[in-house]
N, C-alpha and C positions, 0 to 999 in steps of 0.2 A: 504494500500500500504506500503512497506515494504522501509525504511528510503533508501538514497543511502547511510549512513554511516556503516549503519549494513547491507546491502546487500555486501560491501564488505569485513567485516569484518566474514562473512558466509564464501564466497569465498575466503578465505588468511587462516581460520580455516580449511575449504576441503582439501587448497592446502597443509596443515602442515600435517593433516594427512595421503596423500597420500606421501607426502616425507615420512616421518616416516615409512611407510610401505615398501616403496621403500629402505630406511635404512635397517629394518630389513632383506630385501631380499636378499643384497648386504651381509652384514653379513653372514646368511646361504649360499650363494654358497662360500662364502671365506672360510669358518670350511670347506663345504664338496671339495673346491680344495685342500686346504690343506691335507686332507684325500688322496685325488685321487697323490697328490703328492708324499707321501709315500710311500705308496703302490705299484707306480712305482718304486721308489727307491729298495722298496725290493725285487719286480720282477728280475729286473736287477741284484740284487746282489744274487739272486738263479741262475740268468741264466749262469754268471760268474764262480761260483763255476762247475755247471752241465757241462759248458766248458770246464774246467780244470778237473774234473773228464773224460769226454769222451775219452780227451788228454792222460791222464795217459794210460786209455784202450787200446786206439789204440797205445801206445805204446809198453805196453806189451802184445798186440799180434801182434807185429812187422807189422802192417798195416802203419806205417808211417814212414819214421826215423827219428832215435831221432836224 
C-alpha cells in the first residue's frame, strides 16, 4: 500500500506537470496572437493605402468630386 505521504506527493508532482504544460500552452497561443496581431495591422495598412489609391482613380476619372 502506497504511504498517504507519497501518495500525495505523486498527486502535487501530476499537478506540476500538468501546470507546466498548461504554461507552455498559454505561451504558444501568446507568440501565435501576437502573430495574428500583426498581420492585422498590416492588413489594414494595405487596405488604407488601396483606399487612397481607388480615391485618386475615381478622381481622375471624375466619378467623384474632388
Amino acid at each position: 500500500m502506497v504511504e498517504p505521504d507519497n501518495i500525495l506527493l505523486v498527486y502535487l508532482r501530476r499537478l506540476s506537470d500538468q501546470m507546466e504544460a498548461i504554461r507552455e500552452d498559454n505561451r504558444e497561443i501568446k507568440s501565435r496572437l501576437g502573430i495574428l496581431k500583426q498581420q492585422g495591422a498590416s492588413l489594414s495598412t494595405r487596405l488604407d493605402r488601396i483606399e487612397l489609391r481607388l480615391d485618386r482613380i475615381e478622381r481622375r476619372m471624375e466619378l467623384v468630386e474632388a
